[in-house]
N, C-alpha and C positions, 0 to 999 in steps of 0.2 A: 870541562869548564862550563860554565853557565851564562849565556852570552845574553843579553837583552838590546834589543831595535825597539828606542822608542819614534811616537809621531813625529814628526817633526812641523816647528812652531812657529820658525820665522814667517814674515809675510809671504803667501803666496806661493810655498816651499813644501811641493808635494813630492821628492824625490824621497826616497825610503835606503837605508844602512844598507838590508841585505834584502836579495831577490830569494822566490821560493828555491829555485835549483843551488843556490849557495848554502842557504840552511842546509836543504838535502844533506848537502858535502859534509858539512860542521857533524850531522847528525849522525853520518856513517862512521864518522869518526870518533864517534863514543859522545860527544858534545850535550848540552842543550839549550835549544837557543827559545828565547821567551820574545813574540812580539805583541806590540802593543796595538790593541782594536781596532781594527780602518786605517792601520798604515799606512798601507800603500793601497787602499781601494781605490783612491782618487786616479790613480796609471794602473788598475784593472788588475791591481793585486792584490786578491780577494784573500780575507780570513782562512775559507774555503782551503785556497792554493797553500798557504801556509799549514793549514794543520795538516796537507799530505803530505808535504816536505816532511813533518814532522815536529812542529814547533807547536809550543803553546799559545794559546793567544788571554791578553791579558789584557784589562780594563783601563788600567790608568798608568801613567808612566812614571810617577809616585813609586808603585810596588815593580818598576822595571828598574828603575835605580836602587830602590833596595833591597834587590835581589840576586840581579846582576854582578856576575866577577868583571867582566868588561864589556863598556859600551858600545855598540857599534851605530855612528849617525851618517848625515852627510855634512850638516852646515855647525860652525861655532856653536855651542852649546849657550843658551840665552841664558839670563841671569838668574832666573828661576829654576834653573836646569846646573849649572853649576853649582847652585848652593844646595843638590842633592846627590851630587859629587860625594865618597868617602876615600878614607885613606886608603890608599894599598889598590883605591878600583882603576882598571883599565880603561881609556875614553881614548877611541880610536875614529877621529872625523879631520874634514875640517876644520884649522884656528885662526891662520889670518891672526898671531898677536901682535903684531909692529906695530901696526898702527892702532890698538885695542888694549892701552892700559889695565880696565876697569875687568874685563874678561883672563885679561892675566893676573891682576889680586885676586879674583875668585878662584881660580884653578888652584895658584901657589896655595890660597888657604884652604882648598880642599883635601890637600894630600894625596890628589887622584894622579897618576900615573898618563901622564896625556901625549899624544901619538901623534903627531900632523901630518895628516895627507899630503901636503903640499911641499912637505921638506923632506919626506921619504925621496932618494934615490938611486939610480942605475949603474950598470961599471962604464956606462956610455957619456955619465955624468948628469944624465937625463931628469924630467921628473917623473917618473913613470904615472904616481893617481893625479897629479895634478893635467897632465898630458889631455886628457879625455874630457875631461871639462873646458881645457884648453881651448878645444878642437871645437866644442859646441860653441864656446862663448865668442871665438874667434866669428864661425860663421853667421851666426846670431846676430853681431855686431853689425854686418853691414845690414842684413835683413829690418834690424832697430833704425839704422840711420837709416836709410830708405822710404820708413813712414815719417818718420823725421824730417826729414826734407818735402813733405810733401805739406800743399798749403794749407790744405784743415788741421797741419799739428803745430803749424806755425812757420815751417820751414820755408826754403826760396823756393821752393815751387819747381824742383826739376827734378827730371827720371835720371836714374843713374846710366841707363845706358842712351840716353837722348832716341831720337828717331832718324830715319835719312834724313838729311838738311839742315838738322841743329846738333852742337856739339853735346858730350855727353858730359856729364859730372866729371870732377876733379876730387879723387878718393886719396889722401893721404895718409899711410901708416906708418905709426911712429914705433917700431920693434919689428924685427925680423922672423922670433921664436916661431912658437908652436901656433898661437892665438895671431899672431899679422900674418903666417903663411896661409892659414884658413880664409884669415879675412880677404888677403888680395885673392885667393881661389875662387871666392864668390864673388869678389865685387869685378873679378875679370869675367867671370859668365854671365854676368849680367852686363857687360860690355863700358864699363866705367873705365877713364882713364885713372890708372893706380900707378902710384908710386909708395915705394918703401923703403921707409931710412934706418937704418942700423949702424950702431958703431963696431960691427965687425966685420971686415973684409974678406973673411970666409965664409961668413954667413951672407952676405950680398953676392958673392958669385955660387953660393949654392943654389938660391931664389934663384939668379939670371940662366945660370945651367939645369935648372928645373923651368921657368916658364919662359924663358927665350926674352925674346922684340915685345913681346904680350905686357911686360912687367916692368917696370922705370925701376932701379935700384940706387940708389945716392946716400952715400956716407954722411952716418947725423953729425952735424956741429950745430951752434948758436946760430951761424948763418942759414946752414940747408935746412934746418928746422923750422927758421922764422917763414924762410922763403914758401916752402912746402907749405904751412897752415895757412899765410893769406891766400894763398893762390886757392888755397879745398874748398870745396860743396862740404865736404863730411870728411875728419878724423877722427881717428880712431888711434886710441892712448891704449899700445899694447906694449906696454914697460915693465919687466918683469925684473926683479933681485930677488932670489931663491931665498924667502923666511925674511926678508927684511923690507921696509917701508919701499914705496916707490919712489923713485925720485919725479923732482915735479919738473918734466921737460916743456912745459908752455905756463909761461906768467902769466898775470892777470890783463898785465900793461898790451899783451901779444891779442888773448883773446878780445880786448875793449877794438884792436885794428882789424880784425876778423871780417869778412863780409856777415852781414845783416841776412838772419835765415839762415846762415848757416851751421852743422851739427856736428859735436864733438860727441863720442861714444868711447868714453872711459872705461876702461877691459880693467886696468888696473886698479879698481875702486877698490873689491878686497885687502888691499896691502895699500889702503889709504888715498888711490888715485894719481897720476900722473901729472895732471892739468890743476894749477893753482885752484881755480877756480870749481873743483867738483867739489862733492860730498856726495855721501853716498845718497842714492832711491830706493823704491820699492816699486812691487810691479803694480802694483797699486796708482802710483804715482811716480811716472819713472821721471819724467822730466821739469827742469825749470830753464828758465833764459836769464842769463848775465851778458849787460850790455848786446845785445839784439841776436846772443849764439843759443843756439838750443841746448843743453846739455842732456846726456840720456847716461845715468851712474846708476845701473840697479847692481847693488850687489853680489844677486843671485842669479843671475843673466837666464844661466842653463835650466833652472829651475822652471821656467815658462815651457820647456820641452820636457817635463818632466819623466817621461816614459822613457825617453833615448836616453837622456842624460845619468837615469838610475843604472839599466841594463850598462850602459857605456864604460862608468862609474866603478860599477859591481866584477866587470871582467879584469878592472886590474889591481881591484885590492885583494880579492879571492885568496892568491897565495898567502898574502900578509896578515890577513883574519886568522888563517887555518893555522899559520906557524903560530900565530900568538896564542892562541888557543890551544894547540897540540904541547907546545914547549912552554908556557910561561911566559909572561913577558919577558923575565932577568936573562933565561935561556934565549929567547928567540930575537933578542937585541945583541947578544955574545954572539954568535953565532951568526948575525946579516950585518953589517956595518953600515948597509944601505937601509935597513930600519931602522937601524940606530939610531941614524940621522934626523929620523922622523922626533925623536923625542923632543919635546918642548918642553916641558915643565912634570918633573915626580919630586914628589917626597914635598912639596915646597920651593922644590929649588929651580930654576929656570937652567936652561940645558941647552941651548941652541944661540950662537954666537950671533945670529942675524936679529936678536931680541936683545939685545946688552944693553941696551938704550934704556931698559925696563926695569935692570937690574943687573947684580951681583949672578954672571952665569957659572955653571962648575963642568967640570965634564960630565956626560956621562959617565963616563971606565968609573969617577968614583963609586955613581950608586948602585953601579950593579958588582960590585964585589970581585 
């Protein structure tokens, strides 16, 4: 198979498809993988490193789309980028379509064969590529509201872990998952009083049986949620539904009561945002203020660590590149049920029941015969 990594476009988004040691792999295995000039020079991934792995290096990403049997990115493919989409090609990244009408008419009329990192899953029911970005974005998050909070960015003005004699910030997470167990990790080392609300009672005493008296745990409703975000310095909207829109767990009416300077850090933007009141950023511009709260919504969170986030990224799609590539995509989706899953959109037709909103879904078992 003939795999092409083009640059990638979005703002500020220097994370790269595949690392040299993974072409290597593709390339032992009869493959060949084509990438695109300065991919990844930005996190020290020199042209150089690639053509010893053994890959071609190509000029424009124009002749990587059509040339390529399938794509390998990290983030949504931009709108210029889908419309160089063909029928039959592979496009295996990030898609985030719930909340992204405009990027799902582009795929469906591409006929490309499109793969979501984010809805691939485990026999643990896990997400295994989304997990790792998780993980960056989670810690990330308090790291973002941290400058946030501080007065030259507009925030109230306090350290999260206070000093002897004054108390320290009030960090509230609203999800338990992958992305709030990072965050309370952090914002406990940094000595902030954390709490974390989940609506699941097994997930709240795994947190308490993992960090003890360390970590506040309290069951979300309408009330412990309202209570938790006036009482915060900084939340953190780590709300997660596997391929489907986020729900919005804080109104606008919530945030207008909020203390003044204080920062909300939206994890959920991806899948449209948690908090009435986000929309997405750029790192460019990550933040704006509604009624006196900081908001900080970049899309691409991990993308600012771009060198961790690629390697991180890259260790756990590895397998799933190489089966699609060794077997086919028809074969290598019969064959894993948990790729399967990943399908979002072939042929035109949408494929993924967390996207119905979008449209007329069908199974997959239809299109692969």
């Amino acid at each position: 198979m003939l795999i092409g990594v083009p640059k990638e476009i979005k703002n500020h988004e220097y994370r790269v498809g595949l690392i040299p040691g993974n072409v290597r792999q593709l390339v032992v295995h009869g493959h060949q993988v084509i990438v695109q000039k300065d991919a990844g020079t930005a996190i020290g991934l020199t042209d150089d490193l690639y053509v010893a792995a053994g890959a071609t290096i190509i000029d424009t990403a124009e002749e990587i789309f059509a040339r390529a049997d399938m794509i390998v990115k990290v983030k949504e493919p931009q709108p210029v980028e889908c419309k160089l989409l063909r029928p039959g090609q592979v496009l295996f990244t990030y898609l985030h379509l719930a909340p992204d009408p405009e990027q799902t008419k582009l795929l469906q009329e591409s006929g490309a064969i499109c793969i979501a990192y984010e809805t691939v899953t485990d026999r643990n029911g896990g997400l295994p590529l989304l997990a790792p970005m998780s993980e960056v974005a989670g810690r990330m998050s308090i790291q973002a509201g941290a400058h946030c909070l501080e007065k030259s960015y507009g925030g109230i003005g306090i350290l999260l872990g206070g000093v002897p004699g004054t108390p320290p910030a009030k960090v509230a997470i609203i999800g338990g998952g992958v992305v709030g167990t990072n965050a309370a990790r952090m914002a406990m080392g940094l000595e902030a009083h954390v709490t974390v609300l989940d609506k699941s009672l097994d997930r709240l005493r795994q947190l308490d049986q993992q960090f003890g008296r360390r970590l506040n745990t309290v069951y979300a409703n309408v009330e412990t949620i309202e209570q938790a975000v006036l009482e915060a310095d900084l939340v953190i909207g780590a709300v997660l539904v596997p391929g489907a829109e986020a729900p919005k767990v804080v109104n606008r009416e919530l945030v207008s009561r909020m203390k003044k300077g204080a920062v909300l850090v939206d994890v959920a933007i991806d899948q449209g945002g948690c908090f009435e009141t986000s929309h997405a950023t750029t790192h460019a511009d990550p933040t704006y203020v509604v009624d006196g709260v900081i908001h900080y919504c970049v899309a691409n969170m991990p993308g600012a660590v771009a060198r961790t986030s690629t390697f991180a990224l890259n260790n756990a799609t590895a397998p799933f590149v190489l089966a699609l590539a060794d077997k086919g995509w028809v074969q290598a989706l019969k064959d894993d049920v948990h790729l399967r899953n990943g399908l979002n959109v072939a042929k035109g037709e949408l494929t993924h029941p967390a996207i119905a909103h979008l449209g007329k879904v069908v199974s997959p078992d239809a299109l692969l015969g």
